[in-house]
Structure formats: C-alpha cells, structure tokens
N, CA, C and O of each residue as an XYZ file, in Angstrom:
436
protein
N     300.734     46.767    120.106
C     299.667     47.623    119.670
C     298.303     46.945    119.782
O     297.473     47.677    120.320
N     297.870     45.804    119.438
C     297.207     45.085    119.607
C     296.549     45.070    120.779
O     295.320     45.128    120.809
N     297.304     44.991    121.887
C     296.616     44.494    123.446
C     296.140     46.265    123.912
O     295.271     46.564    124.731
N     296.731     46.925    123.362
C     296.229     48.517    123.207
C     294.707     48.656    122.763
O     293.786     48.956    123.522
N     294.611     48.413    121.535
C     293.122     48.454    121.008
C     292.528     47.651    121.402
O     291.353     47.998    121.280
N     292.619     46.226    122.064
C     291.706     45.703    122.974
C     291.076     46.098    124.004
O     289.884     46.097    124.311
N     292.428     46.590    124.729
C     291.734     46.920    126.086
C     290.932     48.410    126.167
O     290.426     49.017    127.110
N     291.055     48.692    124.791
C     290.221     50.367    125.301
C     288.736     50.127    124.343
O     287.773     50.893    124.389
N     288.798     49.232    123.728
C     287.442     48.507    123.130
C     286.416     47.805    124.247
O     285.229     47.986    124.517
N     287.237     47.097    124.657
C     286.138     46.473    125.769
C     285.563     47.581    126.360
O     284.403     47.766    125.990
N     286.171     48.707    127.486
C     285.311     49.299    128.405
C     285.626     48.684    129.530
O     286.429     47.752    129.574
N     284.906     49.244    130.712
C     284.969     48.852    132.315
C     284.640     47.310    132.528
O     284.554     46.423    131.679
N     284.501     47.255    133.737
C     284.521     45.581    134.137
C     282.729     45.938    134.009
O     282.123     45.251    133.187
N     282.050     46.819    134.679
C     281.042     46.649    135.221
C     280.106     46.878    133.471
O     278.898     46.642    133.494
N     280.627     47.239    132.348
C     279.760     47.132    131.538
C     280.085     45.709    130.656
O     279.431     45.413    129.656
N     280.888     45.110    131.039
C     281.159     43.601    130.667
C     280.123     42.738    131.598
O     279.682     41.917    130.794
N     279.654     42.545    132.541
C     278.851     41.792    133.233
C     277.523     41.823    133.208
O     276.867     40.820    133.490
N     276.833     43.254    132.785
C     275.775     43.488    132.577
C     275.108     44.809    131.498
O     274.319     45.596    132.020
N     275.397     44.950    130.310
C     275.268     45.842    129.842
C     273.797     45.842    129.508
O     273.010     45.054    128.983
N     273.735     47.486    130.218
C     271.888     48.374    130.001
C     271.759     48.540    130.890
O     271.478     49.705    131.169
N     271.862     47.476    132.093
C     271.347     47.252    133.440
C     271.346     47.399    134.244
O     272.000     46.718    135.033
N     270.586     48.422    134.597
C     271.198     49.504    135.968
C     271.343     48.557    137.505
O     270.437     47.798    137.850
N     272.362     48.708    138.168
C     272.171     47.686    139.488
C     270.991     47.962    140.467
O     270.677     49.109    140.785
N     270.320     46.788    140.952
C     269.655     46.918    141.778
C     269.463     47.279    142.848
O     270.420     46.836    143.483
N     268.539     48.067    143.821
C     268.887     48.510    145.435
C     268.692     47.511    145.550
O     268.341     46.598    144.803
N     269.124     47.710    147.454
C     268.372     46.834    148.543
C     266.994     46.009    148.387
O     266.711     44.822    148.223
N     266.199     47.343    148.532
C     264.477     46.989    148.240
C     264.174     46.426    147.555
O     263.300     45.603    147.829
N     264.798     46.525    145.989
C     264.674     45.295    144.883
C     265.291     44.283    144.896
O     264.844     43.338    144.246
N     266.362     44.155    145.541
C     267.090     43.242    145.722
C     265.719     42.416    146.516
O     264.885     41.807    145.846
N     265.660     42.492    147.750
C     264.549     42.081    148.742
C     263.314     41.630    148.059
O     262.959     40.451    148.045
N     262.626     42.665    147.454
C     261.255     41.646    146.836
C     261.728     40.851    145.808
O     261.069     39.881    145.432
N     262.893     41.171    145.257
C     262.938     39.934    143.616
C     263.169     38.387    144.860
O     262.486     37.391    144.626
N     264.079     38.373    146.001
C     264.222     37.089    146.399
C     263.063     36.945    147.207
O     263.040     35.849    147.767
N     261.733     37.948    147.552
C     260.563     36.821    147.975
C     259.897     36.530    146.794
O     259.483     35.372    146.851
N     259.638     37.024    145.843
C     258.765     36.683    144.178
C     259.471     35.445    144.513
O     258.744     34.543    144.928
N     261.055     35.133    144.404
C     261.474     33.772    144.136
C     261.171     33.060    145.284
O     260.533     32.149    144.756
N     261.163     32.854    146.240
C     260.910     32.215    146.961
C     259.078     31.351    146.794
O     258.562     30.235    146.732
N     258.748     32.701    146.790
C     256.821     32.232    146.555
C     256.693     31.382    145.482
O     255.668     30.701    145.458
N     257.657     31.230    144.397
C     257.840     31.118    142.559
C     258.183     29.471    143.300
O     257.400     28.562    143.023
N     259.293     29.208    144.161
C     259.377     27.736    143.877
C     258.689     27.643    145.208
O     258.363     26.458    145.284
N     258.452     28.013    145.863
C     257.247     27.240    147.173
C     256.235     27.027    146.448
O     255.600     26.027    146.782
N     255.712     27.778    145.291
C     254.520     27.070    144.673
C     255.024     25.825    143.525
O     254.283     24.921    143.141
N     256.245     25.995    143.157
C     256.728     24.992    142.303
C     256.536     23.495    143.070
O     255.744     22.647    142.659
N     257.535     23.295    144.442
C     257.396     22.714    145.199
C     256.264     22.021    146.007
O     256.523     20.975    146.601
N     255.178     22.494    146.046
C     253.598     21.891    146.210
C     252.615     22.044    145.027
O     251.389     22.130    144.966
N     253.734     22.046    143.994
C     252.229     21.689    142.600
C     251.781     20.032    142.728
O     252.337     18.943    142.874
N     250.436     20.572    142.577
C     249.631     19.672    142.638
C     248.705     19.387    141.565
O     247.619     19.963    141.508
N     249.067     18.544    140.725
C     247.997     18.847    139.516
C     246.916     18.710    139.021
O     246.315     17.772    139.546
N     246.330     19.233    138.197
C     244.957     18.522    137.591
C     244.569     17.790    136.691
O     244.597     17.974    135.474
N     244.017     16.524    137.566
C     244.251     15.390    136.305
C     242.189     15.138    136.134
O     241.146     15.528    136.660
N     242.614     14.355    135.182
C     241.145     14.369    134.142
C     241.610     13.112    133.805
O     242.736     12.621    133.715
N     239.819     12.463    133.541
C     240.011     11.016    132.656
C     239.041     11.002    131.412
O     237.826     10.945    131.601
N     239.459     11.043    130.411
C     238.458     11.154    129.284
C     238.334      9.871    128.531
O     239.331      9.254    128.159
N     236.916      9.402    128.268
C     237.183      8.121    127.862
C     235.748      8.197    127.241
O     234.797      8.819    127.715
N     235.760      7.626    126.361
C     234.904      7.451    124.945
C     233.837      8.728    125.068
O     232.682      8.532    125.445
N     234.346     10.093    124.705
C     233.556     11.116    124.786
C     233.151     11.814    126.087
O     232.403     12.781    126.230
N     233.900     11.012    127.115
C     233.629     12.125    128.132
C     234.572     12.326    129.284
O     235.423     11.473    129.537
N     234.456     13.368    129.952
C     235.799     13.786    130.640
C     235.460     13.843    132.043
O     234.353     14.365    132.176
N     235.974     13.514    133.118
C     235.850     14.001    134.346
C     236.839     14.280    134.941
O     237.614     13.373    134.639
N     237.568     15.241    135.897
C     238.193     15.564    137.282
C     238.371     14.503    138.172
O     237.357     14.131    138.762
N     239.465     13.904    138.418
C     239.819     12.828    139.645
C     239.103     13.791    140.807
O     238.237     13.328    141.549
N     239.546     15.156    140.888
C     239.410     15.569    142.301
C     238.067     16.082    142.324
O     237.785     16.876    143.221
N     236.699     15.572    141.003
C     235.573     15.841    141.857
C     235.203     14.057    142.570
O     234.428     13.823    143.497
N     236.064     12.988    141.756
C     235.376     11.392    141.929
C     236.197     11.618    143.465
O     235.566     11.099    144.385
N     237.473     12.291    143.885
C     237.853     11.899    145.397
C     236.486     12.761    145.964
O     235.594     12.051    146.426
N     236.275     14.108    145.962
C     235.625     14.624    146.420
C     233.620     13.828    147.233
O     232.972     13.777    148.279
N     233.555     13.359    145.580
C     232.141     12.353    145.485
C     232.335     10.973    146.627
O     231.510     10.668    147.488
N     233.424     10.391    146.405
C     233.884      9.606    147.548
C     233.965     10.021    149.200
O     233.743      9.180    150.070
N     234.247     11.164    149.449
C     234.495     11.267    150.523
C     233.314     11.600    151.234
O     232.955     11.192    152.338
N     232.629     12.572    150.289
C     230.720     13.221    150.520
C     230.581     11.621    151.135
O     230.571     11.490    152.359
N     230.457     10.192    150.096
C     229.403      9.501    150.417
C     230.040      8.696    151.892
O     229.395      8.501    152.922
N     231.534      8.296    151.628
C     231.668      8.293    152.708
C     231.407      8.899    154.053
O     230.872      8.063    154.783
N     231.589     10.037    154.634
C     230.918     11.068    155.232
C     229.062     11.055    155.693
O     228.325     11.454    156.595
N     229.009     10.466    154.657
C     227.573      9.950    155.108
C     226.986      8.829    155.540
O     225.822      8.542    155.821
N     228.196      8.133    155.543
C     227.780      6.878    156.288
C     228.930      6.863    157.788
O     228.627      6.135    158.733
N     230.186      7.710    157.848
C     230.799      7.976    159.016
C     231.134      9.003    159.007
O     232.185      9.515    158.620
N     229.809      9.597    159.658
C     230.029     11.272    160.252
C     231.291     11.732    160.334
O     231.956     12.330    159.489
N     231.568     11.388    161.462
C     232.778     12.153    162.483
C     234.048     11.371    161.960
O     234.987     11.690    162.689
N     234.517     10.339    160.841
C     235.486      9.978    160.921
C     236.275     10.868    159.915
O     235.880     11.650    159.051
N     237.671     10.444    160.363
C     238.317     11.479    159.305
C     239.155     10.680    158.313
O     239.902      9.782    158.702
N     239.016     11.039    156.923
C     239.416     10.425    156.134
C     241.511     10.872    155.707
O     242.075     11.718    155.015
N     241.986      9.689    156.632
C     243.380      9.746    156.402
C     244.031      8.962    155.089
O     245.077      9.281    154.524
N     243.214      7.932    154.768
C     243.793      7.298    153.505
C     243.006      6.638    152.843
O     242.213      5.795    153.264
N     243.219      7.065    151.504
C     242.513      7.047    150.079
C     242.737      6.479    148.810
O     243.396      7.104    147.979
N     242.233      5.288    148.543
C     242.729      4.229    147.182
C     241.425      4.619    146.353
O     240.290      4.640    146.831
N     241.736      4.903    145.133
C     240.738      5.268    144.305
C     240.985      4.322    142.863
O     241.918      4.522    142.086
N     240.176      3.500    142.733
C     240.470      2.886    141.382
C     239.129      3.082    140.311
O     237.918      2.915    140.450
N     239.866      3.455    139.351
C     238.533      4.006    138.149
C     238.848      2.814    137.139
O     240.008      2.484    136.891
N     237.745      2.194    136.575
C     237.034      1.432    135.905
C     236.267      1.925    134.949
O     235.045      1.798    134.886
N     237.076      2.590    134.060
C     235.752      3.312    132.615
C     235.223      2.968    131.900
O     234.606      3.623    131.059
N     235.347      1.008    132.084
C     234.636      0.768    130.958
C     233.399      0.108    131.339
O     232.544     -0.295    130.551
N     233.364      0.023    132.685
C     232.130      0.199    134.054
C     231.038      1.001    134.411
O     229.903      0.779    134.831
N     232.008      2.470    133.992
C     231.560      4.021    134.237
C     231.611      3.645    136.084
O     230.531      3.549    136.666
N     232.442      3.527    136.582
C     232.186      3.324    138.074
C     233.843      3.493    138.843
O     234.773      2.823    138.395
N     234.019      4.307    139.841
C     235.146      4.140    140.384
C     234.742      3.298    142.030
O     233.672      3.133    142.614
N     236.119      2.924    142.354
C     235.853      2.148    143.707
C     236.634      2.905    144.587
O     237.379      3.786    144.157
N     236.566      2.722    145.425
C     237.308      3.028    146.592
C     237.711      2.785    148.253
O     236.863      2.078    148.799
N     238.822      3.219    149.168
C     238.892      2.191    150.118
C     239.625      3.330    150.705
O     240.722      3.778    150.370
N     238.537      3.860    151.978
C     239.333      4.978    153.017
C     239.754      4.233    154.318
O     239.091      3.429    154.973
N     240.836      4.627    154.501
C     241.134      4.275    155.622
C     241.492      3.013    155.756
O     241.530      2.463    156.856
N     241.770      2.469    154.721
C     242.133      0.743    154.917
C     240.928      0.183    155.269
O     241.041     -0.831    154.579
N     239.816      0.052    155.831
C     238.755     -0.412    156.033
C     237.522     -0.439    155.080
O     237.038     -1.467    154.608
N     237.067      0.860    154.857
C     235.811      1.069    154.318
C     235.636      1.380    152.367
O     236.035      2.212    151.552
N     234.939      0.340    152.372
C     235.317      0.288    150.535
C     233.955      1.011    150.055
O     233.067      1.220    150.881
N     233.783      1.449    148.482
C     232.457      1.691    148.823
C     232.948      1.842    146.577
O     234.015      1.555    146.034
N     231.735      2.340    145.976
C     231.736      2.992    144.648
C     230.877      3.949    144.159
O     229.709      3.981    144.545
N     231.291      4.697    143.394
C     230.953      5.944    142.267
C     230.713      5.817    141.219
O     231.596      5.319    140.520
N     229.627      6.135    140.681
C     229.523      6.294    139.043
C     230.450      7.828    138.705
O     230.690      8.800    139.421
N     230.761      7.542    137.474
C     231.364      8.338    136.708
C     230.640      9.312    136.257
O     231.134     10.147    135.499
C-alpha cells in the first residue's frame, strides 16, 4: 500500500525536474547560450581597476600608465610601446618607468 501512495503523490517525471517551469524553445534556448557566452567572454578578459590611495589621496594606475606613455610619445613619436614596468613610489609622490626595456623616464603622482 505504501509504494501505492507514493507513486501517485509524486506526479510525472517532468514535474519532478522542474516544477513552474515551462520548457524552453529553440529561440530561447539560442539567446540564453549567447547571454552565456558574452557573460564569460567578459568574465574571461576582466581587467580591473586598480587605484592607489595613500595618505589622503587616490589615483588610477591606468591614468599613471596612460601619463607615461603621453610623455613617452613625446619624446618617441612613432615608437610603439610593447612593454611596460611601472613602479610607484608614494612616499616620493613619483612613479618610474621603463618601456620597452630601454627607455626609463618618471611621473608625479
């Protein structure tokens, strides 16, 4: 009697797996896996935003690379900046830096 009132309690298979939830078409099927796709391609190239705050004040790494590359740029036009060492010194107020393995140069904060 037992395995009687079980099995007519539960219900179908398909309201055991998802109950409320109407199944999805095609079409939804289709955009939910590009949302996901776009969801970890942006997961996958996060890039973050970092800040240095130090005795009352805050700056953006990516305006001191930015400030670096301007001044660089102005002393080699046409070169292109492939590699970038940035060392910050806050108690200087000054960052340094070294593009390209060659050319060193510094920033105030």
């Amino acid at each position: 009697m037992k395995r009687k009132a079980n099995a007519e309690s539960t219900g179908t298979s398909q309201e055991k797996r998802h109950p409320g939830r109407p199944p999805m078409t095609a079409e939804e099927r289709e955009t939910a896996a590009k949302l996901r796709a776009a969801k970890k391609e942006k997961a996958d190239n996060l890039r973050p935003e970092l800040f240095l705050q130090y005795q009352g004040s805050e700056i953006a790494i990516s305006d001191l690379v930015e400030n670096a590359k301007n001044e660089f740029h102005s002393v080699k036009k046409r070169t292109l900046v492939t590699d970038m060492k940035l060392y910050i010194k806050p108690e200087e107020h000054m960052a340094y830096y070294v593009i390209n393995d060659t050319y060193e140069g510094k920033i105030p904060l």
